[in-house]
Structure formats: structure tokens, C-alpha cells
One Martini backbone bead per residue (centre of mass of N, CA, C, O) as a GRO file, in nm:
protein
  256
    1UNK     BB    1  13.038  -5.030   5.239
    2UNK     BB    2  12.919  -4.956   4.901
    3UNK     BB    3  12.773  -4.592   4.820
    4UNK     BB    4  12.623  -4.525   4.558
    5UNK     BB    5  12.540  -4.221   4.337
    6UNK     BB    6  12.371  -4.055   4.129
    7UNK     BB    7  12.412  -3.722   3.943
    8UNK     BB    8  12.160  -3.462   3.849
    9UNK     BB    9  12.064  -3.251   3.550
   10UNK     BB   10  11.917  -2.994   3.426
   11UNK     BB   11  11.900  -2.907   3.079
   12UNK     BB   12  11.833  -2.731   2.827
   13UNK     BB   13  11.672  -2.445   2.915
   14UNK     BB   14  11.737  -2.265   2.709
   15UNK     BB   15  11.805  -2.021   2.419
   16UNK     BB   16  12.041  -2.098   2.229
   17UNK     BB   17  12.414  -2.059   2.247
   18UNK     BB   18  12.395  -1.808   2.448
   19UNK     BB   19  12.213  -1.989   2.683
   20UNK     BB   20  12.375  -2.249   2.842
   21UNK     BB   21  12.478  -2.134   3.060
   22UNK     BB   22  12.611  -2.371   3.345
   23UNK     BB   23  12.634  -2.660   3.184
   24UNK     BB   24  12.912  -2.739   3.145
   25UNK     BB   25  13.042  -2.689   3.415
   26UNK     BB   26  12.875  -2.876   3.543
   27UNK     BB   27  12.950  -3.149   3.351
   28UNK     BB   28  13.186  -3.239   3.570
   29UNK     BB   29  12.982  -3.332   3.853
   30UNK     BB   30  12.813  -3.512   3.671
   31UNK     BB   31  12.635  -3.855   3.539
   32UNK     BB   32  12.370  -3.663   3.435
   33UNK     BB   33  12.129  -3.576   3.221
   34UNK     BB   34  11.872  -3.360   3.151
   35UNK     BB   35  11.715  -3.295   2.829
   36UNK     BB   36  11.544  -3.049   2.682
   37UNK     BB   37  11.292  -3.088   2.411
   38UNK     BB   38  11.091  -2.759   2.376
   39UNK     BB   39  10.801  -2.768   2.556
   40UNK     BB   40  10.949  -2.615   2.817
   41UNK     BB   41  11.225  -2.595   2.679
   42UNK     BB   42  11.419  -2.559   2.407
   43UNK     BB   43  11.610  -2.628   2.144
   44UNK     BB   44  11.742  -2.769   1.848
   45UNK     BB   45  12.030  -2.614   1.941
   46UNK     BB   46  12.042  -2.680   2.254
   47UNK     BB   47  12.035  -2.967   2.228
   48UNK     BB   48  12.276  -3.054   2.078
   49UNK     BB   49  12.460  -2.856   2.243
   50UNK     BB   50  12.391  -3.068   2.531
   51UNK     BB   51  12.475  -3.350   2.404
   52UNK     BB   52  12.756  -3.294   2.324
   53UNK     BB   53  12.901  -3.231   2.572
   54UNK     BB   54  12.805  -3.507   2.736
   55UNK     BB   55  12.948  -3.678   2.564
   56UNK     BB   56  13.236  -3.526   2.607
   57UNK     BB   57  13.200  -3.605   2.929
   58UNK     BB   58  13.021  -3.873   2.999
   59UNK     BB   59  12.747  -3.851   3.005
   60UNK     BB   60  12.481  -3.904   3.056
   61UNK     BB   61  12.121  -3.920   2.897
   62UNK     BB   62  11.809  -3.774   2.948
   63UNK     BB   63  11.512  -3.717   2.875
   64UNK     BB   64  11.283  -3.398   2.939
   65UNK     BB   65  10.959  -3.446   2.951
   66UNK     BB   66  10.674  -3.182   2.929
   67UNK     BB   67  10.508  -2.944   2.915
   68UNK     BB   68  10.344  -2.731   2.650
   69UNK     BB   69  10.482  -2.441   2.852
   70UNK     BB   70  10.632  -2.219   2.800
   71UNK     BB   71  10.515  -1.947   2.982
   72UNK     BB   72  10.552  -2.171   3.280
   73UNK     BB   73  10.756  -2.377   3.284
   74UNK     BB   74  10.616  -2.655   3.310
   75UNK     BB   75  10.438  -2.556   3.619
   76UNK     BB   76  10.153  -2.610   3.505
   77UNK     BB   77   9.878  -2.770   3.569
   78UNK     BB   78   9.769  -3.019   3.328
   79UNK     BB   79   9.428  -3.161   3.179
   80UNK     BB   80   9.503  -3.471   3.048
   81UNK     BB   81   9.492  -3.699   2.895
   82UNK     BB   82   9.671  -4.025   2.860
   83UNK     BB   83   9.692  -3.986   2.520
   84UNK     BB   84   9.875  -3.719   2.560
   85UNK     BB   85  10.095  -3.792   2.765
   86UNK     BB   86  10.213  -4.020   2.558
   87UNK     BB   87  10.252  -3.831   2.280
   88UNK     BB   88  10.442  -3.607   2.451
   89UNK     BB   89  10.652  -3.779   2.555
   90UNK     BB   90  10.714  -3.990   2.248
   91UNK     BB   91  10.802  -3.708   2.117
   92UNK     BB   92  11.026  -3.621   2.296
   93UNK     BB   93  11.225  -3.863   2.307
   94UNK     BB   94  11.239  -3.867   1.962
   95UNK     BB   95  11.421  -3.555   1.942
   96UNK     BB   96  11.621  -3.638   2.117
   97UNK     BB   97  11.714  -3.925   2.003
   98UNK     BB   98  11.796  -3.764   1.734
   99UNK     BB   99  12.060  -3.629   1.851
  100UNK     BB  100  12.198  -3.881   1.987
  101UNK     BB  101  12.242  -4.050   1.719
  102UNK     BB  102  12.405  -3.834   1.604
  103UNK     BB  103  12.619  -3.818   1.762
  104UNK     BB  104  12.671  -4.118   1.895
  105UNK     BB  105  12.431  -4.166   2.128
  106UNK     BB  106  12.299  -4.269   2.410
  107UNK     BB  107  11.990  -4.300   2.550
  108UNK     BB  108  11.927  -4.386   2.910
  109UNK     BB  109  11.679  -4.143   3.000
  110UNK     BB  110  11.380  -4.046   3.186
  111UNK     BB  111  11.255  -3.724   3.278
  112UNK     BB  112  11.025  -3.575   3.407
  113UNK     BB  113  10.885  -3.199   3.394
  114UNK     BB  114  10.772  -3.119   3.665
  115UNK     BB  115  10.420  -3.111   3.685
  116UNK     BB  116  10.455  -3.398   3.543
  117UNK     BB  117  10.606  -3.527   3.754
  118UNK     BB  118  10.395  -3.457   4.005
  119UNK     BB  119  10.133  -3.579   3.896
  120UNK     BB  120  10.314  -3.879   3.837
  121UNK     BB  121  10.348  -3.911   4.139
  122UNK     BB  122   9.984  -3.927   4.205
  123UNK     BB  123   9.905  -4.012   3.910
  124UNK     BB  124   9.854  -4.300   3.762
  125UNK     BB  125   9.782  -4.244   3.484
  126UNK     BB  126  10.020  -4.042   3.445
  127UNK     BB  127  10.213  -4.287   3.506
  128UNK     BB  128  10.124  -4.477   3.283
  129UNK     BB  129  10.192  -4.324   3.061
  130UNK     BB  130  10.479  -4.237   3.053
  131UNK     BB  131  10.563  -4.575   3.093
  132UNK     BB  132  10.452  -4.666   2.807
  133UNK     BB  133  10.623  -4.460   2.634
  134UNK     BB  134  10.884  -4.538   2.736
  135UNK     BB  135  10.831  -4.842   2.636
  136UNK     BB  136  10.734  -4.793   2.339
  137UNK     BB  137  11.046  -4.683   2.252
  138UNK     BB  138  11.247  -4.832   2.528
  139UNK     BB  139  11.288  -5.057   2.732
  140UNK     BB  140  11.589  -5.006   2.818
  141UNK     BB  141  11.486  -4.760   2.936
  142UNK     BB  142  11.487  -4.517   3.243
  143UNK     BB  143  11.277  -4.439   3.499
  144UNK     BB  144  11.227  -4.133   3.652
  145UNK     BB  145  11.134  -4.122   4.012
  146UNK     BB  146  11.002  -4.062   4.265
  147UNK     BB  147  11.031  -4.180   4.567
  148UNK     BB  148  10.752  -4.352   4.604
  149UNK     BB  149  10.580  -4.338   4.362
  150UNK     BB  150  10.357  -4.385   4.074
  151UNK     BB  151  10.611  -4.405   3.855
  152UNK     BB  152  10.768  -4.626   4.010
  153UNK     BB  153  10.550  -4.786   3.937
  154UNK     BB  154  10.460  -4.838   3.665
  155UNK     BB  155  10.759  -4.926   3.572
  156UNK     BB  156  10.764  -5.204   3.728
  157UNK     BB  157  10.488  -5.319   3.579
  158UNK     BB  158  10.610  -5.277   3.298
  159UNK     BB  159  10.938  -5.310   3.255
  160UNK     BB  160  11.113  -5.084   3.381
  161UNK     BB  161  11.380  -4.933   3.478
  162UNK     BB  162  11.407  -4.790   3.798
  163UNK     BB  163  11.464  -4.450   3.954
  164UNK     BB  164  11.483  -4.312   4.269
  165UNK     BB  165  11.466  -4.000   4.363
  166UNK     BB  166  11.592  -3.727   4.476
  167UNK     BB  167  11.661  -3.416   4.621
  168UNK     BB  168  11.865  -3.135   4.746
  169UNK     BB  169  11.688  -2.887   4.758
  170UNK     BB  170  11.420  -3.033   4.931
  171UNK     BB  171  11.162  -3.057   5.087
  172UNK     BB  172  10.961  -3.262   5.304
  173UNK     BB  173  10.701  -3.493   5.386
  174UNK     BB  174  10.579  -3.731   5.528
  175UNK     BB  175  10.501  -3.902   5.315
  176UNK     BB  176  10.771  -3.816   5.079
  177UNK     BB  177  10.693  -3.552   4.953
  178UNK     BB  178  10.720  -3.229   4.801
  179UNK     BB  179  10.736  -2.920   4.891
  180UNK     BB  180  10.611  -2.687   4.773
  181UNK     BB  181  10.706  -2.413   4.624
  182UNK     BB  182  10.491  -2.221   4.743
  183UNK     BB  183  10.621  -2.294   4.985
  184UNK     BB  184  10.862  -2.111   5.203
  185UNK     BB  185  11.028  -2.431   5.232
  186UNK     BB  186  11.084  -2.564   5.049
  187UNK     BB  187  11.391  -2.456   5.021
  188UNK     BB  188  11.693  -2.505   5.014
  189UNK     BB  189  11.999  -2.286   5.097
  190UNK     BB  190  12.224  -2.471   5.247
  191UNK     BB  191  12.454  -2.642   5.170
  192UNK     BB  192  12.521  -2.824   5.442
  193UNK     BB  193  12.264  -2.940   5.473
  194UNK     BB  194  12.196  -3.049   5.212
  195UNK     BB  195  12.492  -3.252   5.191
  196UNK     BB  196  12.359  -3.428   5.436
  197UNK     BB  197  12.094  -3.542   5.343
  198UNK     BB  198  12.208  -3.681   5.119
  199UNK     BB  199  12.360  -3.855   5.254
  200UNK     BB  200  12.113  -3.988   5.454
  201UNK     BB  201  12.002  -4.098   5.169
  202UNK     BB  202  12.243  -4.302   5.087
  203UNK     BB  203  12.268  -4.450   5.371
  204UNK     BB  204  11.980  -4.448   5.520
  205UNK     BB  205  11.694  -4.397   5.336
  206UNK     BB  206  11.678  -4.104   5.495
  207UNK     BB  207  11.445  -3.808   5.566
  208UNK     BB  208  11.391  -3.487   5.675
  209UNK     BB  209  11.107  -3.362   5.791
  210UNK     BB  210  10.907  -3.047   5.836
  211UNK     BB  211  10.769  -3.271   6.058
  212UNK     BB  212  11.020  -3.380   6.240
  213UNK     BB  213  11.058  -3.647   6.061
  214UNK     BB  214  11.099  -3.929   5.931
  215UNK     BB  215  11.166  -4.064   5.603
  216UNK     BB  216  11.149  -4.304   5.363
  217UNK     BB  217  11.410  -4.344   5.114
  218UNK     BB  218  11.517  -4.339   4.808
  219UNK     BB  219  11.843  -4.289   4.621
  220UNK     BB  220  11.979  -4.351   4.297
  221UNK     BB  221  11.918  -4.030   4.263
  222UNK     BB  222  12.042  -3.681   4.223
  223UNK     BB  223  11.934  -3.373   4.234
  224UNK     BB  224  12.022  -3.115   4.086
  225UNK     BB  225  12.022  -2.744   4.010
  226UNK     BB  226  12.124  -2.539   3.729
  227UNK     BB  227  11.953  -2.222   3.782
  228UNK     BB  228  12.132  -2.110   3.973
  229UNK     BB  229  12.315  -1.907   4.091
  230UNK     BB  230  12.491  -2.136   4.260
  231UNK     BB  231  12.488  -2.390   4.121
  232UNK     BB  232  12.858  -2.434   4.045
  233UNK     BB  233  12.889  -2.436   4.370
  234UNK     BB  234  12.735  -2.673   4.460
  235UNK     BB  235  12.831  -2.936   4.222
  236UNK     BB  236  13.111  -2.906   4.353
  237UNK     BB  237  13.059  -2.966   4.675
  238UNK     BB  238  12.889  -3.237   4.638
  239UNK     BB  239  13.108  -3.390   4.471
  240UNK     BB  240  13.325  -3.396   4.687
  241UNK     BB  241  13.151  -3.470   4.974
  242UNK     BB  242  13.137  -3.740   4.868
  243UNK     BB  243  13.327  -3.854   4.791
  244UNK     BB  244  13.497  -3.789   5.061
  245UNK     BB  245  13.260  -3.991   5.218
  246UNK     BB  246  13.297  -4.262   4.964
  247UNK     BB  247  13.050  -4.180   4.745
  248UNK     BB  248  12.990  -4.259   4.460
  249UNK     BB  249  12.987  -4.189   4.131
  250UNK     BB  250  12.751  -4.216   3.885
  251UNK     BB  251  12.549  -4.448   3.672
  252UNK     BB  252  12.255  -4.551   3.655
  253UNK     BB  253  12.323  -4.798   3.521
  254UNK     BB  254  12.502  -4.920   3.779
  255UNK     BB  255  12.233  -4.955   3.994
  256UNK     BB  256  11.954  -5.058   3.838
   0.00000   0.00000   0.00000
């Protein structure tokens, strides 16, 4: 059996042409990027040149709309309408969209970042809100939502293919949910640790969670974050240890 799996990552979070972190050199590794809109992180020059890296190494690209939080990097919910969320949405959707259009490149997908992901993760409005958004902006584009979450029944209701995502570095809570990262075991740190579990989601569509025992997951794609300090040797470490263990890496176009 052949089995295939995006590796994605959030981009595009610094600011200006000098904080691009390891942005270029993680997009060797990956075949998704998902860059920051201006909402909770980027600007519109750093916007464009994390278009163009992607676009010059062939990643894929999508666009990655937060809630408008700039001083708590949009990890801190917040209580909006529907069409608030539809709004917000929509305007980041078509921001990253007018770079990607300029530079002559197609946006494949939408990935929400933070709160907003995670609150559409457990509440259908704030799911179906995104889901229409992005609905109404390209049918054809793609939306990433937690495995299993409220985000991915939205988008599969209204018509939109859907990617089911997984985390490598996030430990997991029984019912598939992502243990908070207030809690002290949130993250995995461990990097042979994380590169088994995604093993075990790409194979088995089971991950081992916090109250030891398994739960189904579905993982069409998987997120590496940029922002550690040891980021670009894990995404080097985790792309090698697929690759070599059969497991293709691709775009997630090419799986849902």
C-alpha cells in the first residue's frame, strides 16, 4: 500500500524582509505553507516574499486568516458574530490572494490559525462561518481543519474538499481533541517521539493520547511549526524519516 501525506507549515509570521526566520530554508521540507494574512502576524511586504520563496520552491500556498490580534498572536478567543468571522475571513482570504495572484500562483488552500482554529474546531457556527467564507470566495479551494473537528464537517456540508489535519509536536486528549497548551504536556518535545506518532497517523489513523490509549485520527496532512528554535532540524529530521520509511510527501491536492 502507497502511503501519501502533506507536510504543512505556518509562515509568513515575522515582520519585514529581515524577520523571516527559517522560513526559506524550512520550505525545502514541506509541500504546504500557510502564510500569515497581517491579522494575528505578516505584513504586506512579508506577505509577498513568503509567496514568492513558495512559489520558487513549489509549495504549495495557503492562506492562513487569525483573529485580528496582533499583541497576543491570535492565540486568545475572542466572542464574534458569524459574520464577523465570515468578514475576517474573506478580507484575509483576498489579501493573501491578491499576492499570490500577482506573483502568478494559484492559492490551493485555507488553514485558520490559533483561537480561531481551535474554536472552529468545537463550535459549529464559527465553523460554518469559515467554511462559507471560503466557500464564497473559491469554491475550489481547499480547507484545513483539525481531524475529526466541527471545522471539517462545515466544509465537507457545504461543498468544499476538506484536509483532515494532525499536529506533530501536540499531544492528543481522548476524544481527539488537542490537549491545551496551558497544560504542561501540550507539547511534545521529543523529536523521535513526535516522527513515530505521525508514523502511526499516516499508517494507522490512530494516535496515542495523554490518557494512554488510542483514538482515531484521520491525517491528510500534517503540521511542523516554524517558530521553534530547533524548527528547521526537525523538518529536515521528519521529512527524511518519511521519505525513508516509504511515506511520500506531497501536496495535499494530490490526496483529498
Amino acid at each position: 500500500m502507497t502511503y501519501k501525506v502533506d507536510l504543512n507549515c505556518d509562515m509568513g509570521e515575522g515582520y519585514g524582509v529581515y524577520k523571516l526566520g527559517q522560513d526559506e530554508d524550512i520550505l525545502d521540507y514541506v509541500s504546504s505553507a500557510n502564510i500569515a494574512c497581517g491579522f494575528h502576524a505578516g505584513d504586506p511586504g512579508t506577505m509577498r516574499r513568503t509567496v514568492r520563496m513558495a512559489l520558487e520552491k513549489e509549495v504549495a500556498i495557503g492562506a492562513h486568516p487569525g483573529f485580528q490580534d496582533l499583541p497576543g498572536f491570535g492565540r486568545r478567543n475572542l466572542q464574534l458574530s458569524a459574520m464577523e468571522i465570515y468578514e475576517l475571513v474573506v478580507y484575509q482570504i483576498g489579501a493573501l490572494s491578491a499576492f499570490v495572484n500577482a506573483e502568478g500562483g494559484i492559492l490551493q488552500h485555507v488553514k485558520a490559525h490559533g483561537a480561531l482554529y481551535n474554536m472552529a474546531a468545537k463550535d459549529p457556527v464559527y465553523a460554518e462561518a469559515i467554511a462559507e467564507a471560503v466557500y464564497d470566495v473559491n469554491p475550489a479551494l481547499i480547507l484545513f481543519g483539525l481531524a475529526g473537528s466541527e471545522l471539517i464537517t462545515a466544509g465537507h456540508d457545504i461543498g468544499l474538499r476538506t484536509a483532515s489535519e494532525a499536529f506533530s509536536d501536540r499531544n492528543y486528549q481522548g476524544d481527539g481533541s488537542l490537549t491545551p497548551r496551558s497544560d504542561v504536556d501540550a507539547l511534545i518535545t521529543d523529536t523521535d517521539e513526535a516522527i513515530a506518532r505521525v508514523e502511526q497517523m499516516v499508517r494507522a489513523n490512530k494516535v496515542l493520547t495523554t490518557q494512554g490509549t488510542e483514538a482515531e485520527l484521520k491525517a491528510d496532512t500534517i503540521c511542523i511549526h516554524g517558530d521553534g528554535e530547533n524548527a528547521l532540524a526537525f523538518a529536515e529530521k521528519i521529512s527524511k524519516s518519511l521519505l525513508d520509511s516509504g511515506i511520500q510527501i506531497v501536496k495535499v491536492s494530490e490526496i483529498v
